[in-house]
C-alpha positions as CSV (number, residue, x, y, z in Angstrom):
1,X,13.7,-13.6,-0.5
2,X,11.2,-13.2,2.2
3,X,11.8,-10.3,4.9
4,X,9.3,-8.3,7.2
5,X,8.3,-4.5,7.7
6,X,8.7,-3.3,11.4
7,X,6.6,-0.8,12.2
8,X,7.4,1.1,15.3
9,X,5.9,3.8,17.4
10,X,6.8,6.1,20.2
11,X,10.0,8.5,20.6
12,X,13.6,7.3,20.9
13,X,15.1,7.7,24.4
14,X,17.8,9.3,23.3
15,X,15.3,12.1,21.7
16,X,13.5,12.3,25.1
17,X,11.3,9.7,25.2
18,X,10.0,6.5,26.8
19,X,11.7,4.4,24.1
20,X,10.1,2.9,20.7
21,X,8.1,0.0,20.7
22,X,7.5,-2.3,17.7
23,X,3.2,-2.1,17.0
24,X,3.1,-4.7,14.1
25,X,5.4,-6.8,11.3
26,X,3.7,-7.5,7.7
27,X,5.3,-9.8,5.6
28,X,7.1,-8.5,2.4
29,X,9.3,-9.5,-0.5
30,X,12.4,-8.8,-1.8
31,X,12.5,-8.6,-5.6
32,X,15.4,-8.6,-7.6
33,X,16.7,-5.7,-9.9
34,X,15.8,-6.8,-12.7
35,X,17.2,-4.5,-16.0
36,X,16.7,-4.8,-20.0
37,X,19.5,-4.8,-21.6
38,X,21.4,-6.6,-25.0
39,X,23.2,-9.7,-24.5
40,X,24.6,-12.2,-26.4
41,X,22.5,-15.3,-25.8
42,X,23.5,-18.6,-28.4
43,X,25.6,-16.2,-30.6
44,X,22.9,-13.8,-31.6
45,X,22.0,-10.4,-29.9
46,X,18.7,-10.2,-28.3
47,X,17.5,-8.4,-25.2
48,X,17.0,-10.1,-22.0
49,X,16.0,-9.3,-18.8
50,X,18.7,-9.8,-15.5
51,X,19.4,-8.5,-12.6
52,X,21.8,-6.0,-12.3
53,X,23.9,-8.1,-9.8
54,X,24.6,-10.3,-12.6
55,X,25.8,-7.7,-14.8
56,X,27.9,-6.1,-12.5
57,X,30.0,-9.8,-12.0
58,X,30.3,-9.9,-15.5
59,X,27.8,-13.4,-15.9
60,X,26.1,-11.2,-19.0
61,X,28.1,-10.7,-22.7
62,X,27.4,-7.9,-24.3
63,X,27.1,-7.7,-27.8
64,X,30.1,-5.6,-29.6
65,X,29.3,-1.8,-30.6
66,X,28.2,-1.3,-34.0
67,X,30.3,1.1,-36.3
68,X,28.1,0.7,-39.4
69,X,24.7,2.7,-39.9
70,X,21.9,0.9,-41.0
71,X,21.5,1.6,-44.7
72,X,25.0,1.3,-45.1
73,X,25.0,-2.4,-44.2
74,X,22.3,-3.2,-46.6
75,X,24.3,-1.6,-49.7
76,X,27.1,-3.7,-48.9
């Protein structure tokens, strides 16, 4: 998304002033909030990056918690 900065100077009337007045508007961009985390992507667990609106609607699978340590899977 695309957006603007305002910038303004001069005191607020209701401070005791003559009222703000806006000086100058540079374009900026909004970038989404984007997080690491594990997900299960064509059943195997790898990390991927989304944003963190996705994961709170629930678009992102997580991958089950692991009750095994490492080198106990491999002697089994």
């Amino acid at each position: 998304m695309k957006g603007r900065i305002i910038w303004r100077s001069g005191k607020a009337k209701k401070s005791g002033g003559i009222g703000t007045h806006i000086t100058a508007k540079t374009k900026r961009r909004f970038m989404p909030n984007l997080q690491r985390v594990k997900a299960v992507v064509d059943g195997e667990v790898r990390y991927v990056r989304v944003a963190a609106s996705a994961i709170k609607k629930g678009l992102v699978i997580r991958p089950p918690k692991r009750t095994w340590k490492k080198g106990e899977a491999a002697a089994s």
